[in-house]
C-alpha positions, 0 to 999 in steps of 0.5 A: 177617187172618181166620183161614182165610186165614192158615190157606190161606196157611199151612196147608195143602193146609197140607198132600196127598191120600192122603199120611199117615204111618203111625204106629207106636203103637196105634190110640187112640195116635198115634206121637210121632215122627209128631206131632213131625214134623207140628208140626215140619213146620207150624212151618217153614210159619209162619215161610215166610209172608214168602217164596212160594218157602219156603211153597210148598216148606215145604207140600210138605215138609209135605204129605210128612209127612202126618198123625198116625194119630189126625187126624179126617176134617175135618182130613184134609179140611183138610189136604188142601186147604190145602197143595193151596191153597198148593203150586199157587197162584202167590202169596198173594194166589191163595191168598186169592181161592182160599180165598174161593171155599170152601164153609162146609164146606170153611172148617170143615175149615181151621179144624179144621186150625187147631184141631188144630195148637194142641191138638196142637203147643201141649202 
């Protein structure tokens, strides 16, 4: 499966608009507790991949967790769209239909999500 399908299937909308966590560190230090529960929350959204039902509530509960302060504009982009995506889709395969329809850009930001998560939670 192409990368940015999974990712709109897993990810995001994985995770949405405007819901971030504030983090307690310093401007160019993200809060730790903020980065464990982002992973932790993208973590319980791979493994719901199997059951709709599941990833549907693992993005909302993502979406809730929000990002890490440090997150750049396209992955809160990203993000964004991605857990929008699955939270209001029916099943995968509107997602997949959903995610064909994006602009080049709004692929970009999936992707930065994906890239962002595997630098972020893969340490």
């Amino acid at each position: 499966m192409p990368r940015t399908a999974r990712l709109g299937r897993l990810a995001a909308g994985t995770l949405v608009v405007g819901v971030l966590l504030s983090g307690c560190g310093g401007p160019d230090e993200p809060d730790t507790s903020a980065v464990d529960a982002f992973c932790a929350a993208a973590a319980r959204l791979d493994r719901a991949s199997g059951d709709w039902r599941a990833a549907r509530a693992a993005a909302r509960a993502w979406r809730e967790v929000g990002l890490p302060d440090d997150a750049p504009a396209n992955v809160r982009r990203g993000f964004a769209l991605g857990t929008r995506l699955i939270i209001q889709a029916r099943n995968d395969k509107q997602v997949d239909r959903s995610v064909r329809r994006l602009s080049p850009a709004q692929h970009d930001d999936l992707k930065a999500v994906d890239g962002y998560l595997q630098d972020t939670c893969s340490s």
